[in-house]
N, C-alpha and C positions, 0 to 999 in steps of 0.2 A: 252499607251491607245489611240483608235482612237480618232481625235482630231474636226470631223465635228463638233459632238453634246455636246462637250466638255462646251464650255460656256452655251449653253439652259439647261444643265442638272443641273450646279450648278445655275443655277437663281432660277431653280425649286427644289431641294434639300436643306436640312437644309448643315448643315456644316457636319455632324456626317452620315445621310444618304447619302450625295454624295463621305464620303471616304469609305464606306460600299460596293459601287459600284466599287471605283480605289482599293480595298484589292482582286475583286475579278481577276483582270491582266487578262480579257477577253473582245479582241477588237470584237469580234461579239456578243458577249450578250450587250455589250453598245452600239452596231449600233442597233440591234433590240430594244431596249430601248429607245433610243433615236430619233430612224425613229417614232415610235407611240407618243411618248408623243411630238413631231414637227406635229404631225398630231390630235392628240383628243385634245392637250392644253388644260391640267390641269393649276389647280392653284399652288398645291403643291404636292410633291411626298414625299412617306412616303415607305422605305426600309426596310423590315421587315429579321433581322438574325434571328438565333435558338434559341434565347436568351427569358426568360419566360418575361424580360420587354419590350419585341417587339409585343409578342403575349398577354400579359395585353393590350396594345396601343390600340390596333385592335380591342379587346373588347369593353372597353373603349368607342373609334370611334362611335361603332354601335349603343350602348347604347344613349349616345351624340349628335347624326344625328337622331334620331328617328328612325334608321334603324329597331334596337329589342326595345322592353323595359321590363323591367324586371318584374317576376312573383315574386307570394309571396314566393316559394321557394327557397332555397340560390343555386345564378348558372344556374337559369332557365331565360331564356328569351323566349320573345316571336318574330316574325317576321311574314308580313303579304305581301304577292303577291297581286297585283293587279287584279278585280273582272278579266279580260280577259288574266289572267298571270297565269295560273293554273296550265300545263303541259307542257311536253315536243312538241315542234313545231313541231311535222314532216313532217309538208309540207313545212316550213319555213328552213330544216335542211338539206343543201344540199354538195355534193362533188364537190369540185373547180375540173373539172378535164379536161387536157390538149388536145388536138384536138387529140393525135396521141394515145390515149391509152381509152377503153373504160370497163366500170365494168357491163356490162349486163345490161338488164331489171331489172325491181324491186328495183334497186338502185337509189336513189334519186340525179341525177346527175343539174352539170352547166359545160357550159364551163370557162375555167379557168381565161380564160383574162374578159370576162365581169362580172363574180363574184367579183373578185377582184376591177374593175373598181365600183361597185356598193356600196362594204363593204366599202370602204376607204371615200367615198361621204359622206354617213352615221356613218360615226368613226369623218371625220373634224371636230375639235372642241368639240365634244361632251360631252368632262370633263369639258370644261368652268366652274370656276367658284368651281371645287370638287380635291377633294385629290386622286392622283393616290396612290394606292398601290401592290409594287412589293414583290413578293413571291418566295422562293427556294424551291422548295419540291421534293418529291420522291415518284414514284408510286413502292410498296414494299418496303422490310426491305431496311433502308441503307447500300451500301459496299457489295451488294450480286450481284448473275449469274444473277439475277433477276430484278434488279432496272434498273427505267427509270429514270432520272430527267428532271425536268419542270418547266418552268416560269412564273408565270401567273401572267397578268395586269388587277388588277381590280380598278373602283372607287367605289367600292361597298363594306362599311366594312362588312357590314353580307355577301356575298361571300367569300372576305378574312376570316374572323371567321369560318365559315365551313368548307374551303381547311385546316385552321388549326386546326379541329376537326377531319376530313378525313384524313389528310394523313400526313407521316414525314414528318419534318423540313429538307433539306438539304442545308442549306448556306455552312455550313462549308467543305460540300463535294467540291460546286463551289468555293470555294478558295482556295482550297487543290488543285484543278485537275487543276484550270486556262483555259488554253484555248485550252488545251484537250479535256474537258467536251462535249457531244452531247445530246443533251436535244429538250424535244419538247416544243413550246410556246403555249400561250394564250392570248389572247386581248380580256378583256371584259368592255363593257359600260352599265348601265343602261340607259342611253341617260335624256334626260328629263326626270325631276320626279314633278308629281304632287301628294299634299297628301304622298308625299314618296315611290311612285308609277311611275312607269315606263310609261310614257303617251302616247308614240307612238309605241303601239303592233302592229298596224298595218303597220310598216315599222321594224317589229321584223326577224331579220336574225340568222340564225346560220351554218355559213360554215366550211368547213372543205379542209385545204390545203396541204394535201398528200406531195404533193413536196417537201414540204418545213416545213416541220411536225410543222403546226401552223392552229389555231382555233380562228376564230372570233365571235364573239358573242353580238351584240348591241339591244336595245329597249326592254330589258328583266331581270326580277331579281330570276324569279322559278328558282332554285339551279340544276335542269337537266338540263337547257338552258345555265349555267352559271357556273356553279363549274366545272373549266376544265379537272379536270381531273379522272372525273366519267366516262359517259358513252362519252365524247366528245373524250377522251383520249384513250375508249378501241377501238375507230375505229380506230385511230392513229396507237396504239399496232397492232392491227388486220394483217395491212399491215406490219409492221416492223416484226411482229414475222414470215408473209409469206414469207418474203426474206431470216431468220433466221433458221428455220426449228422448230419452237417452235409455242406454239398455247394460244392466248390471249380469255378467253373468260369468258362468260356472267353464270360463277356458283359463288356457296357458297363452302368454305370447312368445313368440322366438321369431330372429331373425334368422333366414335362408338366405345364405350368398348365393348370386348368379353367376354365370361363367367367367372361371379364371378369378372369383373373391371382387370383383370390379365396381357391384353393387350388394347390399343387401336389402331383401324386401321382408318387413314384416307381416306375420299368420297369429289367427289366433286359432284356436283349436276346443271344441268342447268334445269329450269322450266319459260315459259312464266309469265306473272303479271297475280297474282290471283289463280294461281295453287297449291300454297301450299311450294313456294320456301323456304321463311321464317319463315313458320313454321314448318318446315323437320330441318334445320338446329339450331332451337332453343327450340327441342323436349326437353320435360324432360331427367333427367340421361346424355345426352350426353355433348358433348363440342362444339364451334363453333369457328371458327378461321375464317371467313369471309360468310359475308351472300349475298354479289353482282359480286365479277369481280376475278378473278382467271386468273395469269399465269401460264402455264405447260413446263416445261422444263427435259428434260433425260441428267442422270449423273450416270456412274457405271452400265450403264444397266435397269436402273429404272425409274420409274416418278414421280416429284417432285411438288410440288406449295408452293405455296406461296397467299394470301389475298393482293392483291395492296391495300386497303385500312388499314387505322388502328379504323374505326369507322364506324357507318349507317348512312343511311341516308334514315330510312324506314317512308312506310305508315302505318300511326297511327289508323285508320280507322279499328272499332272491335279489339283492343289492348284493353284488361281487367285484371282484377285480376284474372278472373277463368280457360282464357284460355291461358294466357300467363303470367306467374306468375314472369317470370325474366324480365322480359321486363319491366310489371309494376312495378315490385320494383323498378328500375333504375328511369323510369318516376317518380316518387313521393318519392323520395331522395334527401337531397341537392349533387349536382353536376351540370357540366357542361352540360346544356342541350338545344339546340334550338329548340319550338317548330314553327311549321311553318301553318298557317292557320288554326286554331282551331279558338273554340269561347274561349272568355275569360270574367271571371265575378268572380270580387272580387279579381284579381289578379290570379286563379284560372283556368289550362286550360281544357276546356272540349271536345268532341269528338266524332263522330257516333259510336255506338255499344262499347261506357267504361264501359257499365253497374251501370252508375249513372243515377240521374234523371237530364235531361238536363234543364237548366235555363231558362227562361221566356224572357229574354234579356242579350246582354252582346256586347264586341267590338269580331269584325268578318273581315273576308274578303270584305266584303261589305261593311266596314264602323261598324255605330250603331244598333245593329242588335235587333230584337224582334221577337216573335213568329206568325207564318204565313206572314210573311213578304218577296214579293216578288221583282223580277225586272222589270224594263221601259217595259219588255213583257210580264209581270205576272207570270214569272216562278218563282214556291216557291224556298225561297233562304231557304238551308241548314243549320243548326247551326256550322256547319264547313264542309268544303270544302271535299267532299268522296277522294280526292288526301292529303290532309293534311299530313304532314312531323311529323318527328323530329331527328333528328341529338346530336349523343351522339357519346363517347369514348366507343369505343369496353371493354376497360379494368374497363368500370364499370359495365358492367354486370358480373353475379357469375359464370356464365358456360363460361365466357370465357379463351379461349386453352392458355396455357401456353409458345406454340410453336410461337404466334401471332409474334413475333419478331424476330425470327431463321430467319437468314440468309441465311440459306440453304436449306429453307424450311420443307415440310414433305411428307415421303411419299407414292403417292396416293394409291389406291390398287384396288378403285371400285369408278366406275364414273354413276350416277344417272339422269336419261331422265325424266319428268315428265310435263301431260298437262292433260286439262280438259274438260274427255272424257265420256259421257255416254251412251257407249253401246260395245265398241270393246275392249279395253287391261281389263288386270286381274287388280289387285290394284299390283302387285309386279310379275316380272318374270326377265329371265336372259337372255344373247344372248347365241350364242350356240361360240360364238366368236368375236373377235375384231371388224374383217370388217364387221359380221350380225350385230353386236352391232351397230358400225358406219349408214350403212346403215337402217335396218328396224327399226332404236330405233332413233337415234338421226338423223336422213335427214328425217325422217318422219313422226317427232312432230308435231305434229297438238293442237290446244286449241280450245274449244268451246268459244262465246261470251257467254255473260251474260244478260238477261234482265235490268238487275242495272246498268249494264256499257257503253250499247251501243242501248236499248233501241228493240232489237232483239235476242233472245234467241236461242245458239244450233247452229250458223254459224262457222263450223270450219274454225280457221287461221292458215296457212300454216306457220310454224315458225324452222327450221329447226336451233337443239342445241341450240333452244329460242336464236337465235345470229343476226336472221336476220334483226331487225331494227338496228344494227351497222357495217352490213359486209363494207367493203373497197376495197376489193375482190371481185369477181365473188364469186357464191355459188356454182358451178361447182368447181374451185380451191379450195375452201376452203373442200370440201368434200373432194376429193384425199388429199389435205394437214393434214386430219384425217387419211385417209386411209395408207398414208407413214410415218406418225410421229411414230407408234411403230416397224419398219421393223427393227432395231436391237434393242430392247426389248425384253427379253428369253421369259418373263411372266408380259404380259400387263394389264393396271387394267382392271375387272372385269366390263363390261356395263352390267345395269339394267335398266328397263323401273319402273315407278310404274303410278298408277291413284287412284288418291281418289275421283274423283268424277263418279261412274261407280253406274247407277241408275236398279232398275227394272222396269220391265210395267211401274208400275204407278206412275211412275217418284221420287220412294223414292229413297236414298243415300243407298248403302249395307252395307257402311264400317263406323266405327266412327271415331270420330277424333284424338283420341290416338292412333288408329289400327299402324298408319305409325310407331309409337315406335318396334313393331311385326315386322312388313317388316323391318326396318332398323337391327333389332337384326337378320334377316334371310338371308340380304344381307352379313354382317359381318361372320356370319358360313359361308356361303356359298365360299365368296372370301381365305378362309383359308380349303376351301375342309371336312368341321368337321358337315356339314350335308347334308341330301339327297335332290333330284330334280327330279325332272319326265320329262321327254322328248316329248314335243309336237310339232307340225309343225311351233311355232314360238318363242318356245324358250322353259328355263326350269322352273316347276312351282314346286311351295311347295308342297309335301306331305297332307294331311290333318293332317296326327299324330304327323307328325315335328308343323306345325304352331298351331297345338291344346295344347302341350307341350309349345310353346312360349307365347301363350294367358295367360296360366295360370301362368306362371313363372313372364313375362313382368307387365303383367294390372290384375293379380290375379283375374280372369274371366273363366266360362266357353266358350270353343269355340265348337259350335253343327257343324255337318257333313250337315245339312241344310244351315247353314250360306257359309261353303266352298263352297258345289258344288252351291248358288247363286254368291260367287265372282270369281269365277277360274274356270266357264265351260267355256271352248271354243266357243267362239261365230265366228262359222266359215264364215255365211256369212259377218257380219261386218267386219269381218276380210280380207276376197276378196274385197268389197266395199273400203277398207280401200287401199289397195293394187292400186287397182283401178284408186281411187283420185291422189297418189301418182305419180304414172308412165306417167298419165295425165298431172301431172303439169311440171315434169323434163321435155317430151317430148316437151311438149309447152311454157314453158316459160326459161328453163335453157339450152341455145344451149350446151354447155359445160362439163354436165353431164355425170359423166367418163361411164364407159360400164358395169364396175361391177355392178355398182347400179342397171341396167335392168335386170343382168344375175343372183343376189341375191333377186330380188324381186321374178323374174318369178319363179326362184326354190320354193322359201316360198308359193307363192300361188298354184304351183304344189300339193306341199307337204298338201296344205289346200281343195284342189280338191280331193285329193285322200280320205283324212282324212271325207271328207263328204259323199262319197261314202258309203263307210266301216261303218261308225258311225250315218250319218245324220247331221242335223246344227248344234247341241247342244252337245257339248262332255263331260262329265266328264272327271278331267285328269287323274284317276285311269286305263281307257280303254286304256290311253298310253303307260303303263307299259311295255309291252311285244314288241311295234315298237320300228324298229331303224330308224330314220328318218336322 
């Protein structure tokens, strides 16, 4: 064992946690180990194995620190961010990256010597006085094609509690493999806490060191700033999977049963926040094996994933009884549950849009909260935070997949695009192929803002396979790295676009909120060729008699031939305008941009030129029947 950190580690180690560290016969994980805690100087370090009395400790810890503190249900805690600790930093979230290698526009870069120089300033000392705690974990099943392992330093038990809520245990892999093992780190501080709260947001960092596949993260405790190995993690992957020939990204998996439950076929799904990601993968009838990060790897010809996590870490915000039935049950069950920024009363957590009556007063993100009650600027403060969390075991909801553990993943068949759009795509269509799939569906997702979320309504964000606030990559590379990953694949999954937010005139919604159950049950026949598609100039759309037949079957409803041709006319100008935007921004902002992309787009809008000629703006898709396009 390296012998620099050798004495500092046992001053700081109990006896039982510093032979926890010499079992594991790895002289670079004790140099990394030991270079940080000579630098942040904890008081005590706490070594967490696979062992359920390691991960009780942890608990315990938070509980004890005032980190959580417990609700009236058995297993529930609560935990609360500081009033300016609420989201993810992206301006604060940048890439350390080296004078001789550059990741494009649009990426939030540093140079790599003066990030460094800055994190480490701000890391000195910063545990004074707190208990480190070190973690094994694995992003994916353990022992699979699939797994990453990770080390993450936190002084922060509610972080540790949630990496151990999120994802396996693997000690025992790092003492099995020794100093074989290749893993990515983490270093995270809440720095000063006032009230339990992180006090210096405004010297709040979160870098990211490529090089050297390590993430730092100080003056913060929101669990996307902090829990390394979420979204800090799939940038990491991002790059590793581009050197690998595998693609790390930003979906959910679920299984869709086919007719009569006989089969199920798995999708994966990327959707911007607020589009409908989470509630596509936690539809009635189906199953879900992962609602955030997905890796994809080919084996035998095929393509595989796997859920790097083993649990959520979703927004709570309009979670009810009526509309998400599994979800609520899990929330108001005794289990292990963290919730995160709600209001609380009576031990009691509550939340925008639960469809209770919201309390008079209760404890909040604010401190003591009451009704009309704002901030030092008179901004009304919220009864709970519209970002508000909760963090649960996948395995206590009812619908979840069976496969959650398979090491080998499962596999995919139909990959799902989705954003929120009111006037161009249909609610559900299909590519006419992999690379249109690639191209016109997933490089071309666009998401409307939202007057609730940014105070401007209808701004679409350019967000390309919703990945783009974690690329690592160029988005140039990362496209052709779509575009090359199924070239020996016989039979690639199946790309679908869907939109559920697609309005008329007068700005009502066309589609309900069950309808996605329909479209997933048409993307499933579809991918197994066992129903019909009509051929348009950007893809293939349902039948009226097929999805009238699935209305009734699905949601035991009529579906009228007025409802169709309002969700599935082709709205051709939007669709050129759409084209438009696109080729604009590749040209001007992505130097790198392979060629197909221009030479797939200009086709599609040919094809949508001519289609308006012959047709006018407004197509029904029945008129397509007889083109071959």
């Amino acid at each position: 064992m390296a012998k620099k950190y050798t004495e500092l580690l046992k001053e700081k180690c109990s006896q039982g946690s510093y032979e926890k560290l010499e079992q594991l016969k790895n002289p670079d994980l004790f140099n990394f180990i030991g270079k940080y805690v000579e630098l942040c100087a904890p008081q005590s370090i706490f070594v967490r194995t696979d062992s359920s009395k390691d991960i009780e400790y942890i608990r315990n810890r938070a509980k004890e620190l005032g980190e959580e503190r417990e609700l009236l249900i058995e297993g529930h805690t609560v935990h609360f961010d500081g009033y300016f600790d609420q989201a993810r930093d992206k301006e604060n979230t940048k890439f350390l990256v080296p004078g001789d290698i550059s990741l494009g526009p649009g990426i939030n870069s540093l140079n790599r010597e003066e990030g460094l120089k800055e994190i480490r300033e701000l890391l000195r000392n910063a545990m004074q006085g707190k208990e480190l705690y070190i973690l094994f974990l694995s992003l994916g099943p353990v022992d699979s094609d699939f797994s990453i392992y990770a080390v993450q330093l936190t002084d922060s038990a509610y972080v540790a509690h949630s990496e151990d809520i999120l994802y396996r245990p693997a000690y025992e892999v790092f003492r099995r493999e020794g100093p074989r093992i290749k893993f990515f780190k983490y270093v995270h501080s809440a720095g000063e806490l006032e009230n339990n709260v992180s006090k210096n947001v405004d010297k709040r960092r979160i870098y990211i060191d490529f090089r050297d596949n390590i993430v730092y993260s100080v003056n913060t405790q929101y669990g996307g700033n902090t829990i390394g190995l979420k979204k800090l993690s799939l940038r990491l992957a991002i790059r590793k999977a581009d050197g690998e020939g595998w693609l790390a990204e930003h979906m959910f998996v679920m299984g869709v049963y086919g007719p009569d439950n006989r089969r199920k076929t798995y999708f994966t799904g990327a959707f911007p926040s607020f589009c409908g990601k989470t509630s596509t993968c936690m539809v009635k009838g189906e199953s879900i094996l992962g609602d955030d990060i997905a890796y994809l790897r080919k084996r035998e010809g095929k393509v595989f994933s796997v859920n790097v996590e083993r649990g959520i870490f979703g927004i709570i915000k309009n979670v009810n009884a009526k509309d998400d039935p599994l979800i609520w049950k899990a929330l108001t069950t005794p289990g292990e549950i963290i919730f995160s920024n709600v209001l609380v009363n009576g031990g009691v957590p509550f939340w925008q849009g639960d469809g209770r009556v919201t309390p008079e007063e209760g404890i909040n993100f604010s401190g003591k909260w009451f009704k009309n009650k704002t901030d030092e600027k008179g901004k009304p403060i919220p009864c709970s935070h519209p970002n508000a969390r909760y963090t649960l075991p996948l395995k206590s909801l009812k619908n979840s997949d069976p496969e959650l553990e398979n090491p080998r993943g499962v596999e995919v068949k139909g990959i799902i695009y989705g954003g929120r759009d009111s006037d161009t795509w249909p609610p559900v269509f299909e590519s006419f192929n992999w690379a249109h799939g690639v191209i016109t569906i997933a490089s071309s997702l666009e998401s409307e803002t939202t007057a609730a979320t940014l105070g401007r309504e209808g701004v679409r964000k350019f967000n390309p396979m919703a990945n783009l606030d974690f690329l690592s990559i160029s988005i140039g590379k990362y496209i052709q790295n779509h575009l090359e990953f199924i070239k020996d694949i016989e039979k690639p999954p199946v790309i679908f676009g869907v939109n559920y937010f697609l309005k008329d005139k007068s700005g009502n919604y066309l589609t309900g909120m069950q309808d996605k159950r329909v479209w997933l049950k048409w993307m499933e026949l579809r991918v197994h060729n066992e129903i019909g598609a009509i051929k348009t100039p950007i893809g293939l759309f349902p039948p009226y008699e097929e999805v009238k037949k699935l209305f009734k079957k699905v949601l035991h409803k009529d579906y009228s031939q007025e409802d169709y041709f309002k969700q599935f006319t082709l709205r051709i100008p939007e669709n050129l305008a759409k084209i438009e935007r696109i080729v604009k921004i590749y040209k001007e902002k992505v130097p790198d941009a392979p060629e197909i992309l221009f030479k797939i787009l200009g086709e599609q809008k040919k094809k949508l030129e001519e289609a308006r000629i012959k047709y006018g703006d407004y197509v029904v898709p029945a008129l397509f029947l007889r083109e071959k396009f």
